[in-house]
C-alpha positions in Angstrom: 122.7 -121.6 -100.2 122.5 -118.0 -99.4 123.9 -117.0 -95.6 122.1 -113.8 -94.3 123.0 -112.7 -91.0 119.6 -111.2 -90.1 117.1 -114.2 -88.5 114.3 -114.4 -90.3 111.0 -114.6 -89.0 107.7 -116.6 -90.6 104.7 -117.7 -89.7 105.0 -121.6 -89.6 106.6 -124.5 -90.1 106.4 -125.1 -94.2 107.2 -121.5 -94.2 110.3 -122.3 -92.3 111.1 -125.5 -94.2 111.1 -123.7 -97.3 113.2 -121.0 -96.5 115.8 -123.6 -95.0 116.0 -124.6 -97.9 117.4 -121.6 -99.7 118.9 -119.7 -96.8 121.6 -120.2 -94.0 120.1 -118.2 -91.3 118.5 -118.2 -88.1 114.6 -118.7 -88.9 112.4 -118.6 -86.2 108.5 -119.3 -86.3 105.9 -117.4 -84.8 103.7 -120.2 -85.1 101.0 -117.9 -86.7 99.3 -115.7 -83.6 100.9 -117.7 -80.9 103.1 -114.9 -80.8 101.0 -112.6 -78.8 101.0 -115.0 -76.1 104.1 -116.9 -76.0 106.2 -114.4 -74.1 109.6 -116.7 -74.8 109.9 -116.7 -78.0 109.0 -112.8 -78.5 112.2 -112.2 -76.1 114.4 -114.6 -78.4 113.1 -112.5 -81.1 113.7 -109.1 -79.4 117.6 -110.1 -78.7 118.0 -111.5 -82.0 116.5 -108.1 -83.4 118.9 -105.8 -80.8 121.9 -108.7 -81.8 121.8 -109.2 -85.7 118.5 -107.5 -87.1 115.2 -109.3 -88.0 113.3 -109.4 -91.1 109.5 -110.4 -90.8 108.3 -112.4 -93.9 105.2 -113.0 -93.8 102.0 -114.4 -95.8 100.7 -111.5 -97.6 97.1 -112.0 -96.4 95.2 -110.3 -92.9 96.8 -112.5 -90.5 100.3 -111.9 -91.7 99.4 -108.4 -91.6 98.6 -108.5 -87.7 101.6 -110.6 -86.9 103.6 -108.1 -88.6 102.2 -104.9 -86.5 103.1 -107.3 -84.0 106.3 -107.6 -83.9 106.8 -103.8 -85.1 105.5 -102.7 -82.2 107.9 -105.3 -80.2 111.2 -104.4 -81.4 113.2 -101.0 -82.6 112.4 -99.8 -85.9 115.8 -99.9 -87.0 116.0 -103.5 -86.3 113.3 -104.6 -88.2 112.7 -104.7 -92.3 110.3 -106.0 -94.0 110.0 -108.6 -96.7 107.0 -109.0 -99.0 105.6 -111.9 -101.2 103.1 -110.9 -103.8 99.6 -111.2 -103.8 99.6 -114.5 -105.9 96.3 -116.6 -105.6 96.2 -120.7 -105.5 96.7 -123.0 -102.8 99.6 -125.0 -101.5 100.0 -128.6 -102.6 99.8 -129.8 -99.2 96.3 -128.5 -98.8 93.4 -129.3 -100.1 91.7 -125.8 -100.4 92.7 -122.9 -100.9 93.3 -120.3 -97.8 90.6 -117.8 -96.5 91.8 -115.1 -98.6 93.0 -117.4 -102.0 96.6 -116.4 -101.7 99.3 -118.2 -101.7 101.8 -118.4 -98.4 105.3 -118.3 -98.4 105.2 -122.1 -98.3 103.7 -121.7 -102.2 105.9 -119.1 -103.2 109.0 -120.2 -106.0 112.2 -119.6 -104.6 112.9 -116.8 -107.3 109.9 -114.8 -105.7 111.5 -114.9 -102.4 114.9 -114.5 -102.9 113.5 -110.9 -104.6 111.4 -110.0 -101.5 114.3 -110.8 -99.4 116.6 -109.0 -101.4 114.0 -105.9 -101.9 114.3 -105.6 -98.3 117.9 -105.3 -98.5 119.2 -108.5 -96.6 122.4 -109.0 -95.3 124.3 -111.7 -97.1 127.2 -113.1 -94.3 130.8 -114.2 -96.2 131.8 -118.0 -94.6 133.8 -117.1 -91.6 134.7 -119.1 -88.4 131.6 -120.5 -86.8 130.1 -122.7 -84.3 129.8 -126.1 -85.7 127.9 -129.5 -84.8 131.4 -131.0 -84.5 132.3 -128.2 -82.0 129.5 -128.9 -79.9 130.4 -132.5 -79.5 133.7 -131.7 -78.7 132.3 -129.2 -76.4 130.2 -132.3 -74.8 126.9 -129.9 -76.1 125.9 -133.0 -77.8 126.5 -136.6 -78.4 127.1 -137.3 -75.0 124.9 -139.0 -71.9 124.5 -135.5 -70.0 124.6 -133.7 -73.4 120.8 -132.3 -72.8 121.8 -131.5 -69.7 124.2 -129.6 -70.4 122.7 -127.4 -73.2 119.7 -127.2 -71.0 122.0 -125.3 -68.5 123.7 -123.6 -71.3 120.0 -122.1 -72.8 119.2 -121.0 -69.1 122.8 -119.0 -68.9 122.0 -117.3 -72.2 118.4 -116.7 -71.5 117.2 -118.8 -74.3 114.0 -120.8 -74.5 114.5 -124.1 -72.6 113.1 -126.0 -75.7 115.4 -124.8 -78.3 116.9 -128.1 -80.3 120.8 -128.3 -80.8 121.4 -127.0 -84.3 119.0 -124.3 -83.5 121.0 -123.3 -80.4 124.2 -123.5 -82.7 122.7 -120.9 -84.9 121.7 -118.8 -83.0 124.8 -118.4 -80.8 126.8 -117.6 -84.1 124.1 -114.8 -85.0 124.4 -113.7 -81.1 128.0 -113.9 -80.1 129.8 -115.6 -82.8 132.5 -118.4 -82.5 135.3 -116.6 -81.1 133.3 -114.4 -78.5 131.0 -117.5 -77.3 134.3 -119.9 -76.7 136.0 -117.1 -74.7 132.3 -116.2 -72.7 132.8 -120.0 -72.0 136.0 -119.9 -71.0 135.8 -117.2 -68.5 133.0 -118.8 -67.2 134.2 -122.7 -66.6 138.2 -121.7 -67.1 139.2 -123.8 -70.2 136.8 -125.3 -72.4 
């Protein structure tokens, strides 16, 4: 598994399940052109962008296109590259025709085609250093515990995170963010020893 420290935007779901299945990065959804209306998650994406960097990687047909000038217009230019899948037609296995335009998605790519595109637009790979871990949160009382929700609830209002974000999300995103070291001590200062 490849860590990039850019977060990595797609359009869906398959798109992200696929990619999480090659990469160990923060991978956030638009959920196709929900994006120009769902204010919260285009602010998660414009700190991750000012934060880490973003690359956009999406399907190579119209509407990937739009999303795209989308989120070009939303965040610094120098905080945004671009990934590109090739113009490949078929359909998905999952469905049972073929898209508007014939191409395949990133859910249909092979992995070989994009771990090119990401490479092509010159990805970060992260070395294994000290991070946030699941085991960290419990001990942290971020999960695993009766007022665990709570608790992260209050944590993703602090940080200005959507309120909906799920655990190991929230994990990865505060080590793209802050890191380990910098979130313990933002803790901390905030609630005196953690």
């Amino acid at each position: 598994m490849i860590k990039i420290k850019e977060a990595i935007i797609v359009e869906g779901k398959y798109d992200k399940a696929k990619l999480s299945t090659l990469l160990d990065a923060v991978i956030i959804e638009t959920r196709g052109f929900r994006i120009f209306k769902d204010k919260d998650t285009l602010k998660l994406i414009q700190r991750l962008a000012g934060e880490c960097g973003i690359i956009v990687l999406t399907d190579s047909d119209a509407a990937g296109f739009q999303i795209r000038a989308k989120l070009q217009s939303a965040v610094p230019p120098e905080r945004i590259k671009h990934a590109y899948i090739p113009d490949i037609f078929g359909k998905e296995r999952r469905k049972t025709v073929a898209s508007k335009e014939g191409k395949l998605g990133v859910e249909g790519m092979n992995a070989g085609v994009l771990l090119e595109a990401l490479q092509n637009a010159g990805v970060n790979a992260q070395a294994e250093g000290d991070e946030l871990t699941k085991a960290d949160f419990f001990m942290l009382g971020l999960s695993g515990k009766a007022d665990s929700a709570a608790r992260r609830k209050e944590l993703l209002k602090k940080l200005d995170l959507p309120e909906r974000m799920p655990a190991n999300s929230l994990i990865k995103v505060i080590n793209s963010i802050y890191g380990k070291e910098k979130f313990l001590k933002m803790l901390e200062d905030e609630y005196g020893a953690n």
